[in-house]
N, CA, C, O and CB atoms as a CASP TS submission, in Angstrom:
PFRMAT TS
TARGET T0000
AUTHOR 0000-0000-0000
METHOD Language model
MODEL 1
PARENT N/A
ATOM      1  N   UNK     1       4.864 -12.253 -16.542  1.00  0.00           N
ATOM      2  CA  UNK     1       3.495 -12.584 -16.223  1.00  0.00           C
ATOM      3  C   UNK     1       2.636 -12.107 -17.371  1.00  0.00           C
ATOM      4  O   UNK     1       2.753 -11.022 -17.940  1.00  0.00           O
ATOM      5  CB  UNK     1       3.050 -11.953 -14.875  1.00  0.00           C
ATOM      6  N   UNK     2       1.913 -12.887 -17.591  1.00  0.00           N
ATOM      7  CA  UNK     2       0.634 -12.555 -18.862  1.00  0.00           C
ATOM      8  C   UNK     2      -0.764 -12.776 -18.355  1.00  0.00           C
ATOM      9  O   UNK     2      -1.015 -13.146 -17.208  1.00  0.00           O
ATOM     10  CB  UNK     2       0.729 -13.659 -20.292  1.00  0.00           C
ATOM     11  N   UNK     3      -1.623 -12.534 -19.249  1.00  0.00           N
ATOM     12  CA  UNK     3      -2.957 -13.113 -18.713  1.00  0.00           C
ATOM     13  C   UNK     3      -3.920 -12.460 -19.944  1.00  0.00           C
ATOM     14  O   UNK     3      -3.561 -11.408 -20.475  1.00  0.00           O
ATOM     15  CB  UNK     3      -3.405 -12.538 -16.909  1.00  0.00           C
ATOM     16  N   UNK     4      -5.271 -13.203 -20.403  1.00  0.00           N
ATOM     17  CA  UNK     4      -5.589 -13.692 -21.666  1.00  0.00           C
ATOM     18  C   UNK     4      -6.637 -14.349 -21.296  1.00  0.00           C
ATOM     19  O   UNK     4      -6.771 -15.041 -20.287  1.00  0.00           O
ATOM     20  CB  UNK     4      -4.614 -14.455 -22.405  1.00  0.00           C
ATOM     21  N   UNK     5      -7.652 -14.047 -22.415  1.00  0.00           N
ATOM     22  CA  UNK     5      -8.721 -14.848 -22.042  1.00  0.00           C
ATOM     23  C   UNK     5      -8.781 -15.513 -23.561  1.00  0.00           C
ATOM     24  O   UNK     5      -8.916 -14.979 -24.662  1.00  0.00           O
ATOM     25  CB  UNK     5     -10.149 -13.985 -21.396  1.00  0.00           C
ATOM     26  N   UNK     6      -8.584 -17.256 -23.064  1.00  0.00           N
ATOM     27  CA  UNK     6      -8.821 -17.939 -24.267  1.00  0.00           C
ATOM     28  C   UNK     6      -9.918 -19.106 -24.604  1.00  0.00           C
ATOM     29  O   UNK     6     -10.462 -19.787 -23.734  1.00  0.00           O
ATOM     30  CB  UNK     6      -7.678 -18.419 -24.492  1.00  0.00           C
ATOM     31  N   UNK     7     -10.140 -19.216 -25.926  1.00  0.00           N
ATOM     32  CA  UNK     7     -11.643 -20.296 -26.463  1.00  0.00           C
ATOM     33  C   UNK     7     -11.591 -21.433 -25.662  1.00  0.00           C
ATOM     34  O   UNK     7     -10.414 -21.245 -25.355  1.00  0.00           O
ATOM     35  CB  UNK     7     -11.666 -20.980 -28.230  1.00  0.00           C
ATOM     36  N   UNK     8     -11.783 -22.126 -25.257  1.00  0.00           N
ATOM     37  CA  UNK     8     -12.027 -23.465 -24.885  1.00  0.00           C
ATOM     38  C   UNK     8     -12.816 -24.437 -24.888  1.00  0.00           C
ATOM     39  O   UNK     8     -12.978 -24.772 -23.715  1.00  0.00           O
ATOM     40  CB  UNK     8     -11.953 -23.528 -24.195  1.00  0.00           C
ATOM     41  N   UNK     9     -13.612 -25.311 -25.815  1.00  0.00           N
ATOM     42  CA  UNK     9     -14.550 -25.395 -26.059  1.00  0.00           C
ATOM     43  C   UNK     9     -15.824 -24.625 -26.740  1.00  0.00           C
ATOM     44  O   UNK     9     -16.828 -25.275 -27.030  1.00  0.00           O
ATOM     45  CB  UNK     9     -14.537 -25.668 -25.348  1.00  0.00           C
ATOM     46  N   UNK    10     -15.795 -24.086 -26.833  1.00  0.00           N
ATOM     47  CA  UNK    10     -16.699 -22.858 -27.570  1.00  0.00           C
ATOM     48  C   UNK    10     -16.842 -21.704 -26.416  1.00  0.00           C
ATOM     49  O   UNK    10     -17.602 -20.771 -26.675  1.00  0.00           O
ATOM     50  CB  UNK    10     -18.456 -23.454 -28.107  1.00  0.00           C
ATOM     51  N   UNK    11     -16.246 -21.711 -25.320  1.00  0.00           N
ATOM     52  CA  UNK    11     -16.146 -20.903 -24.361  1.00  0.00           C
ATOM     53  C   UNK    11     -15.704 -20.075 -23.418  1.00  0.00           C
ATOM     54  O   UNK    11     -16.294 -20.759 -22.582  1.00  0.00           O
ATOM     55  CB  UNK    11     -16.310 -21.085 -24.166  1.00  0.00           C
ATOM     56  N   UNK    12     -15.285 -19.360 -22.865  1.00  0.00           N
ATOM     57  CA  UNK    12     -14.330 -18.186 -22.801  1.00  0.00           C
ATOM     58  C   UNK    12     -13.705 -18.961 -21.316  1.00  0.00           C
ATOM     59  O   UNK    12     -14.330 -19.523 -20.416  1.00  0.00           O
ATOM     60  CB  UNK    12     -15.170 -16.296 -22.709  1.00  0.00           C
ATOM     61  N   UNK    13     -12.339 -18.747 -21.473  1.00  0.00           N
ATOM     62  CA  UNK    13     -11.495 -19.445 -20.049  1.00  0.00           C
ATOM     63  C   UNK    13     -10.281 -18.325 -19.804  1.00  0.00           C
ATOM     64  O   UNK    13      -9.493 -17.999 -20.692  1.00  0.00           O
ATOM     65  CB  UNK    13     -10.642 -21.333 -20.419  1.00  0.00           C
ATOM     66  N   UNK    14     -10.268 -17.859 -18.620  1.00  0.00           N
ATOM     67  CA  UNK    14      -9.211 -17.234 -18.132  1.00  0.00           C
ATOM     68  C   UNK    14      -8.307 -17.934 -17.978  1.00  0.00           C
ATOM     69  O   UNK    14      -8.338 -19.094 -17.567  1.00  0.00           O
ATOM     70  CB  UNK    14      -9.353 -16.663 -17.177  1.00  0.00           C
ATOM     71  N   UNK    15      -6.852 -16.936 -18.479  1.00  0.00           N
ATOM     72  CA  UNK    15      -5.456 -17.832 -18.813  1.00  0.00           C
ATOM     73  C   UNK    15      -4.586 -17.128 -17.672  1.00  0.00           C
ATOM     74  O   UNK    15      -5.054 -15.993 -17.593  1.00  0.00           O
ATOM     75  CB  UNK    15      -4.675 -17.626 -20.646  1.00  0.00           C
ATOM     76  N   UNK    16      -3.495 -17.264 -16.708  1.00  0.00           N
ATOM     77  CA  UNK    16      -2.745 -16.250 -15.949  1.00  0.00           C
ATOM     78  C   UNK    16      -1.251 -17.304 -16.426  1.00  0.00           C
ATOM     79  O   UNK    16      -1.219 -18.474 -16.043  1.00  0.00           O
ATOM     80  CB  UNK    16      -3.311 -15.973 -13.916  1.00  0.00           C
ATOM     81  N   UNK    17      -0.207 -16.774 -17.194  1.00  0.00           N
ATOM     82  CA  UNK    17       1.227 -17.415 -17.315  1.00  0.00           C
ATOM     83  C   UNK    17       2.025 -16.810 -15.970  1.00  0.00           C
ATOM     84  O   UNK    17       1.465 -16.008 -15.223  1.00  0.00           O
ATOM     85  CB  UNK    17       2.069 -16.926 -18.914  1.00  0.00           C
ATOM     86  N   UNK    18       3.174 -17.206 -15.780  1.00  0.00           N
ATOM     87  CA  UNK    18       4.122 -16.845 -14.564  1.00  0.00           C
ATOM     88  C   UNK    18       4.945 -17.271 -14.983  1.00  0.00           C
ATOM     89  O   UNK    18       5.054 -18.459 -14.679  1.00  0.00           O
ATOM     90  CB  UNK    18       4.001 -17.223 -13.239  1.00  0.00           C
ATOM     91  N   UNK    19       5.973 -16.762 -15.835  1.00  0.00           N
ATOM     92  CA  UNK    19       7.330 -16.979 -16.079  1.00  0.00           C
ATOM     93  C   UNK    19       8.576 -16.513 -15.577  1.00  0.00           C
ATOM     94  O   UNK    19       8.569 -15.309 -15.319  1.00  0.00           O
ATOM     95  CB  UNK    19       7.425 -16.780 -17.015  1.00  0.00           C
ATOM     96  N   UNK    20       9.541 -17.053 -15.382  1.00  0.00           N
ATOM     97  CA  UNK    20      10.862 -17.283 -15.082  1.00  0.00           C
ATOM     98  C   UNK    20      11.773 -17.588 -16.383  1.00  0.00           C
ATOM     99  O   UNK    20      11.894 -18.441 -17.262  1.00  0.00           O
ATOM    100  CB  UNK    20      10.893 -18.411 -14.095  1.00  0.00           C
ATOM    101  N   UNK    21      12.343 -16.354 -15.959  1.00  0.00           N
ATOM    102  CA  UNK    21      13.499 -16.718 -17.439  1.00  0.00           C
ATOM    103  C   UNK    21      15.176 -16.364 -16.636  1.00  0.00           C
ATOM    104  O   UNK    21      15.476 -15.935 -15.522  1.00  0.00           O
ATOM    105  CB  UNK    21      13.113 -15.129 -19.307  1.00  0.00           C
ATOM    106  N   UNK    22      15.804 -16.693 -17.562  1.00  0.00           N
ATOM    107  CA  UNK    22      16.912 -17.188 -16.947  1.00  0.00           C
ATOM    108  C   UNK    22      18.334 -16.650 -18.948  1.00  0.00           C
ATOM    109  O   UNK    22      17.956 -17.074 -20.040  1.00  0.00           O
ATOM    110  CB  UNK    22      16.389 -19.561 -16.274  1.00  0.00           C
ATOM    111  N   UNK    23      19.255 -16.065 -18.876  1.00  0.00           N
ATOM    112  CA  UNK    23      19.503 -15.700 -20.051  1.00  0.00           C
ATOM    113  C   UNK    23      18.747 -15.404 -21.112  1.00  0.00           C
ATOM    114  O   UNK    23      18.972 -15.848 -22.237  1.00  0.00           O
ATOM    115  CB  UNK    23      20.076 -16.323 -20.350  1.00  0.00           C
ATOM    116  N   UNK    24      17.803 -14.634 -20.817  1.00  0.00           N
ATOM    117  CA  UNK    24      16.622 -14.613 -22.174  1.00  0.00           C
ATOM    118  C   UNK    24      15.664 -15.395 -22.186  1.00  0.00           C
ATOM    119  O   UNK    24      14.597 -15.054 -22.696  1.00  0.00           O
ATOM    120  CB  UNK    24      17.088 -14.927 -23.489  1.00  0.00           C
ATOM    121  N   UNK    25      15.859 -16.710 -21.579  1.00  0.00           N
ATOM    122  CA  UNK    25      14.664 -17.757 -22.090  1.00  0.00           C
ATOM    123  C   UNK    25      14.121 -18.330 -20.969  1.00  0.00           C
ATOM    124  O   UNK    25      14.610 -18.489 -19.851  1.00  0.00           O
ATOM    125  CB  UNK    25      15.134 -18.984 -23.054  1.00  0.00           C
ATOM    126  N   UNK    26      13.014 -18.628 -21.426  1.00  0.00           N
ATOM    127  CA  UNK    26      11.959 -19.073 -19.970  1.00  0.00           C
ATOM    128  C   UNK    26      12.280 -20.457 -19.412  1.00  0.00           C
ATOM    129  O   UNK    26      11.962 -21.418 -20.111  1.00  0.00           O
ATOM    130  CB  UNK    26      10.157 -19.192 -20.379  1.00  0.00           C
ATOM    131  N   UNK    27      12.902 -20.683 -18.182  1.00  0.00           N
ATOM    132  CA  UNK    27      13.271 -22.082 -17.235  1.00  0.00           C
ATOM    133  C   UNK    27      12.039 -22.127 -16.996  1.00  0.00           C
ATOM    134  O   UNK    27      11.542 -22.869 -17.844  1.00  0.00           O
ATOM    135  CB  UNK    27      14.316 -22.120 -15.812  1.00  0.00           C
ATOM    136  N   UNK    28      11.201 -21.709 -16.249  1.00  0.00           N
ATOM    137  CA  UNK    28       9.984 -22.365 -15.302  1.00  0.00           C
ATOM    138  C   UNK    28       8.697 -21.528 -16.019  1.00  0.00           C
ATOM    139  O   UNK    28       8.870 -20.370 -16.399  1.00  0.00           O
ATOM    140  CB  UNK    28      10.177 -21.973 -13.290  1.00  0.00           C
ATOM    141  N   UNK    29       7.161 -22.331 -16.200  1.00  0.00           N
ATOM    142  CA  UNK    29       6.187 -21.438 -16.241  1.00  0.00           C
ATOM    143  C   UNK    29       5.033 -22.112 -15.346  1.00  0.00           C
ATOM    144  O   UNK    29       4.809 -23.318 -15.248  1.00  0.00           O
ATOM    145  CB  UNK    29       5.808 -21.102 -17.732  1.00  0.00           C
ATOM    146  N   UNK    30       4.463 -21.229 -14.818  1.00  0.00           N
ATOM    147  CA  UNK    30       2.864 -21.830 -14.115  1.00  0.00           C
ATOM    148  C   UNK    30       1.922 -21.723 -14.783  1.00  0.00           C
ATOM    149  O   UNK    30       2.148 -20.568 -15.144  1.00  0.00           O
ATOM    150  CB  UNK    30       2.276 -21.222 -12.925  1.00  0.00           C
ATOM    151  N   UNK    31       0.935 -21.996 -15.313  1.00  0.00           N
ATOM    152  CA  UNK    31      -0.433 -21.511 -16.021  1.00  0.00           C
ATOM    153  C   UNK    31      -1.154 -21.784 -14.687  1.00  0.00           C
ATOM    154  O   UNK    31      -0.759 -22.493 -13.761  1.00  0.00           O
ATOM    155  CB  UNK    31      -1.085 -22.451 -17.567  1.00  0.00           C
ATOM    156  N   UNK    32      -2.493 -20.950 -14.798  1.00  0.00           N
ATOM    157  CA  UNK    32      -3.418 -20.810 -14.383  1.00  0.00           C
ATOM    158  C   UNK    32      -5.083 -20.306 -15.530  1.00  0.00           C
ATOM    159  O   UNK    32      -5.266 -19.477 -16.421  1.00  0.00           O
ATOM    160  CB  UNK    32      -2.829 -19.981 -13.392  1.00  0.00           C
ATOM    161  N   UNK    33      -5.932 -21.312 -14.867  1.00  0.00           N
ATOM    162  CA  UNK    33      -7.054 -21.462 -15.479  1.00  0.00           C
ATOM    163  C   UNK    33      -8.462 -21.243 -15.061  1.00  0.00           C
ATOM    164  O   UNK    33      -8.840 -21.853 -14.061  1.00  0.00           O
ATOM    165  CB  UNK    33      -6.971 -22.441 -15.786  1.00  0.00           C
ATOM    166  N   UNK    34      -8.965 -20.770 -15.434  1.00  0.00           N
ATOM    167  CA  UNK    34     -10.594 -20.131 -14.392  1.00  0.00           C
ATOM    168  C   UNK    34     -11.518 -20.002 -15.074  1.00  0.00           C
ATOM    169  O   UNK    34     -11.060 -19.652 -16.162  1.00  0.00           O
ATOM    170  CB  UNK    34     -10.686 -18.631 -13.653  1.00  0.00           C
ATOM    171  N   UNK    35     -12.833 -20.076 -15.152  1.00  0.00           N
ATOM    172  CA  UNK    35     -13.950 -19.866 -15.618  1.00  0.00           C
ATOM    173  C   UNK    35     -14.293 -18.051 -15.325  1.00  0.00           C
ATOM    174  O   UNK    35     -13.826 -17.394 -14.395  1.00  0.00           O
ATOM    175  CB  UNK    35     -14.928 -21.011 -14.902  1.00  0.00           C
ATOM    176  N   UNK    36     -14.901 -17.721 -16.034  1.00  0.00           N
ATOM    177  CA  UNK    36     -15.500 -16.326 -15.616  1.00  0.00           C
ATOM    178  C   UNK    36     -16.022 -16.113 -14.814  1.00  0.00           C
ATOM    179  O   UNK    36     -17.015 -16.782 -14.526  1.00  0.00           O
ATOM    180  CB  UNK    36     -16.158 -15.801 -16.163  1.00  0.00           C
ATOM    181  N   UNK    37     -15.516 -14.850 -13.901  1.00  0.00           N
ATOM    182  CA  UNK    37     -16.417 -15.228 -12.572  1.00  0.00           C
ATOM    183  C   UNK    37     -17.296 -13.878 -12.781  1.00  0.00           C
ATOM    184  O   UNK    37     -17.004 -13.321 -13.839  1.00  0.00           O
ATOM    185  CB  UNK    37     -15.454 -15.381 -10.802  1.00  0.00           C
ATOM    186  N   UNK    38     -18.301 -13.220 -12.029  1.00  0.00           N
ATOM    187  CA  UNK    38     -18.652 -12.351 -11.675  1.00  0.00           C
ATOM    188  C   UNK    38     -18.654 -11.741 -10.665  1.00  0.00           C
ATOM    189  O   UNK    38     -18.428 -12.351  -9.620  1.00  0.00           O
ATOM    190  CB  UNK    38     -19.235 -12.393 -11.896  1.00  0.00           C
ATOM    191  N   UNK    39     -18.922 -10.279 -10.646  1.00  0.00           N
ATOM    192  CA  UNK    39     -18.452  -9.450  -9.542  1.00  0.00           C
ATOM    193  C   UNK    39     -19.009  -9.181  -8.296  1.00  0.00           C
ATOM    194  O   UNK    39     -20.098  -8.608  -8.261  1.00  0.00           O
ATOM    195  CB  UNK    39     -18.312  -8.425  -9.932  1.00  0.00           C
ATOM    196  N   UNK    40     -18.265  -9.600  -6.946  1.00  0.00           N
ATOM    197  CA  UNK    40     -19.770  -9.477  -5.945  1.00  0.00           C
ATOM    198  C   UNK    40     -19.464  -8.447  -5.703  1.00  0.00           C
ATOM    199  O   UNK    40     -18.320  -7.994  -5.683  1.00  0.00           O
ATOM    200  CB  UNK    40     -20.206 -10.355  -4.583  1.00  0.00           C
ATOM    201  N   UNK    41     -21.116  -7.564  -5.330  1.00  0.00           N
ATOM    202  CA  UNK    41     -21.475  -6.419  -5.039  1.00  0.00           C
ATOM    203  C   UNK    41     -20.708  -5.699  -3.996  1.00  0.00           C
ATOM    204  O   UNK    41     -20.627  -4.474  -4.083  1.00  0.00           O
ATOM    205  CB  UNK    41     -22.667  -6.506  -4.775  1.00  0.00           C
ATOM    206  N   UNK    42     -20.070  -6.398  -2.906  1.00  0.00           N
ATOM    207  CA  UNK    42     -19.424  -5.634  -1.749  1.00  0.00           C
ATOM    208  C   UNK    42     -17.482  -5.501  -2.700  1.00  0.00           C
ATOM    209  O   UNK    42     -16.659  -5.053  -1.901  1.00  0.00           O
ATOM    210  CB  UNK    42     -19.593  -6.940   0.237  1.00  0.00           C
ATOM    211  N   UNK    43     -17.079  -5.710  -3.627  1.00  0.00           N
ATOM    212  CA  UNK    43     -16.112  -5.471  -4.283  1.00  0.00           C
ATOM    213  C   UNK    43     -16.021  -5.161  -5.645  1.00  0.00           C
ATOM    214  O   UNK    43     -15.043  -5.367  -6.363  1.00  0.00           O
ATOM    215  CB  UNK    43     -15.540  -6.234  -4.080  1.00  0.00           C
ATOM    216  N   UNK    44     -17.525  -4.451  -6.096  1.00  0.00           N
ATOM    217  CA  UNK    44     -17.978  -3.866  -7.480  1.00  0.00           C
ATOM    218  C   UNK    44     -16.906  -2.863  -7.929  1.00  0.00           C
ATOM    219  O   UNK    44     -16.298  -2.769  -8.996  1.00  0.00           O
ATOM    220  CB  UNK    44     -19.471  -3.093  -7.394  1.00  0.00           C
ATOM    221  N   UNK    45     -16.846  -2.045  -6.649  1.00  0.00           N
ATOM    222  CA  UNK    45     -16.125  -0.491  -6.774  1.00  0.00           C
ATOM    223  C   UNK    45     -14.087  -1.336  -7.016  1.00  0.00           C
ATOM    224  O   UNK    45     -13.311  -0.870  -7.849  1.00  0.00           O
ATOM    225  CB  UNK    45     -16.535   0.895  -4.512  1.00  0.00           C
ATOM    226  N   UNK    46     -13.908  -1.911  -6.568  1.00  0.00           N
ATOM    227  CA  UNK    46     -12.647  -2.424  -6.874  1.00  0.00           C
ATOM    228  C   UNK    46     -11.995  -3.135  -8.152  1.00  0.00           C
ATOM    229  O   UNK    46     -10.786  -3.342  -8.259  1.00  0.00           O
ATOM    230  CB  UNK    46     -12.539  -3.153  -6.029  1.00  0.00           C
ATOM    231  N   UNK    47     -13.050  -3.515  -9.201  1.00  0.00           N
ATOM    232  CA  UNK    47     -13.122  -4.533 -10.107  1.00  0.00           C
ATOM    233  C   UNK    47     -12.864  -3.740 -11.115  1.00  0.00           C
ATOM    234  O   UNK    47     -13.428  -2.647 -11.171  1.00  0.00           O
ATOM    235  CB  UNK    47     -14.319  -5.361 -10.197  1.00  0.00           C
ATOM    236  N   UNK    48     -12.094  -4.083 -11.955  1.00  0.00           N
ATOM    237  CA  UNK    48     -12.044  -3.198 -13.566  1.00  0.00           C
ATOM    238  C   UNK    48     -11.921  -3.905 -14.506  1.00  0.00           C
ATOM    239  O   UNK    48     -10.964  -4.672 -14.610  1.00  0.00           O
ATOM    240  CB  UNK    48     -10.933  -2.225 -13.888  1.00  0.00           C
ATOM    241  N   UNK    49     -13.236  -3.761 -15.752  1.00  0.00           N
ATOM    242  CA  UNK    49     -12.778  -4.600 -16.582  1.00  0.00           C
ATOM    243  C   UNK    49     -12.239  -4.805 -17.455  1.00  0.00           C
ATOM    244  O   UNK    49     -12.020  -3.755 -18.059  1.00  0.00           O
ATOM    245  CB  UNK    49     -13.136  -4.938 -16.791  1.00  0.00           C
ATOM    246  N   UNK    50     -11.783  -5.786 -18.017  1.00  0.00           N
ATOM    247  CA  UNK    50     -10.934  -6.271 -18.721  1.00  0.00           C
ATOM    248  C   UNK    50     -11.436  -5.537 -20.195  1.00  0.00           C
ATOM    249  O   UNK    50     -12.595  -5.152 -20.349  1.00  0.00           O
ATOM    250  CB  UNK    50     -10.899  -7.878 -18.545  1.00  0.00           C
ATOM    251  N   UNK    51     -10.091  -5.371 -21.534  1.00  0.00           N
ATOM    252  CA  UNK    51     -10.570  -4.214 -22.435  1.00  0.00           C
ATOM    253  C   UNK    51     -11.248  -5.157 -23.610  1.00  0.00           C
ATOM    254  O   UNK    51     -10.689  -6.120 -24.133  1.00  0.00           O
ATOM    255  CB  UNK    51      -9.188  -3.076 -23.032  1.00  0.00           C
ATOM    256  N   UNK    52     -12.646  -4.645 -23.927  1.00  0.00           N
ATOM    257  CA  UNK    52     -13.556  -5.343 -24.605  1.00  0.00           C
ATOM    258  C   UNK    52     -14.553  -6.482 -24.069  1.00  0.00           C
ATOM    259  O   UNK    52     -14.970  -7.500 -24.621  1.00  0.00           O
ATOM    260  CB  UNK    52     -12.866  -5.801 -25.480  1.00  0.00           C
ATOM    261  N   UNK    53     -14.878  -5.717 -22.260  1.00  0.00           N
ATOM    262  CA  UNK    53     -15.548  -6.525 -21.441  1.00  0.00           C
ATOM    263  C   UNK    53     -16.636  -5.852 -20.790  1.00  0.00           C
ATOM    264  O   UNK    53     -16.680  -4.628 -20.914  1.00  0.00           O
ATOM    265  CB  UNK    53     -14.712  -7.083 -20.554  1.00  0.00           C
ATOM    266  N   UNK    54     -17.215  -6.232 -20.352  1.00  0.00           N
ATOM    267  CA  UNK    54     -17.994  -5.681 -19.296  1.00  0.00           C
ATOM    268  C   UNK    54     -18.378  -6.452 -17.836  1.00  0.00           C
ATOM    269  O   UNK    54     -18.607  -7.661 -17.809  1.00  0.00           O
ATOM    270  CB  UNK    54     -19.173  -5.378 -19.959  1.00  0.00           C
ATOM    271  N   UNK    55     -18.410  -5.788 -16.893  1.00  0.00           N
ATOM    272  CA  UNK    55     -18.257  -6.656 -15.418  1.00  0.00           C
ATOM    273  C   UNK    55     -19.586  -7.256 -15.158  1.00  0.00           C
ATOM    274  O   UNK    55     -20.419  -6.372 -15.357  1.00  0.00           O
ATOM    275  CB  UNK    55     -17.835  -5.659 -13.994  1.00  0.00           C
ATOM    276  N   UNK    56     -19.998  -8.050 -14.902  1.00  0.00           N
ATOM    277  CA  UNK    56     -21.201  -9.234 -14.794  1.00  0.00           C
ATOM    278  C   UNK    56     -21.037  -8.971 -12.882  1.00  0.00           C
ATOM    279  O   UNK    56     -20.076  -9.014 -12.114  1.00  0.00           O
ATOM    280  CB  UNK    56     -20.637 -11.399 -15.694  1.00  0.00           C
ATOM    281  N   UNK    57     -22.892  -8.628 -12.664  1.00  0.00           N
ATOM    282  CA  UNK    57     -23.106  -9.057 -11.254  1.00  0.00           C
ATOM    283  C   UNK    57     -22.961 -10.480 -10.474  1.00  0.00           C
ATOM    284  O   UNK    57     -22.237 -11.421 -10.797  1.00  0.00           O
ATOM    285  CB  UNK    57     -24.280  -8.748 -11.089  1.00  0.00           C
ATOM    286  N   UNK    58     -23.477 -10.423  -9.822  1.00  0.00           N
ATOM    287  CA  UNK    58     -22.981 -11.936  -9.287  1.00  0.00           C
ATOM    288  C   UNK    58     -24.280 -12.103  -8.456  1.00  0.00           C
ATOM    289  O   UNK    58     -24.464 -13.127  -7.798  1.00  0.00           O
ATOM    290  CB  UNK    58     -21.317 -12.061  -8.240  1.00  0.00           C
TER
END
């Protein structure tokens, strides 16, 4: 599993991989893709951010 935040357009997109490997090498992967979200206030205290980020209210 990985996860990465990459350019997309001139704009920041959350990446999540899910790999499966099988002798060393990867059989299956999922990507996953998201816009930035921000943090709602009743789950502020739970949220940590990401390194070279800062957490955005919502």
């Amino acid at each position: 599993m990985s996860e990465c935040v990459i350019t997309y357009d001139g704009a920041p997109s959350y990446s999540v991989s899910v790999m499966e490997f099988a002798d060393q090498q990867v059989v299956h992967e999922t990507q996953y893709f998201a816009a930035p979200l921000g943090t709602p206030a009743w789950r502020a205290a739970l949220a940590e951010p990401m390194p070279g980020r800062t957490i955005e209210d919502v």
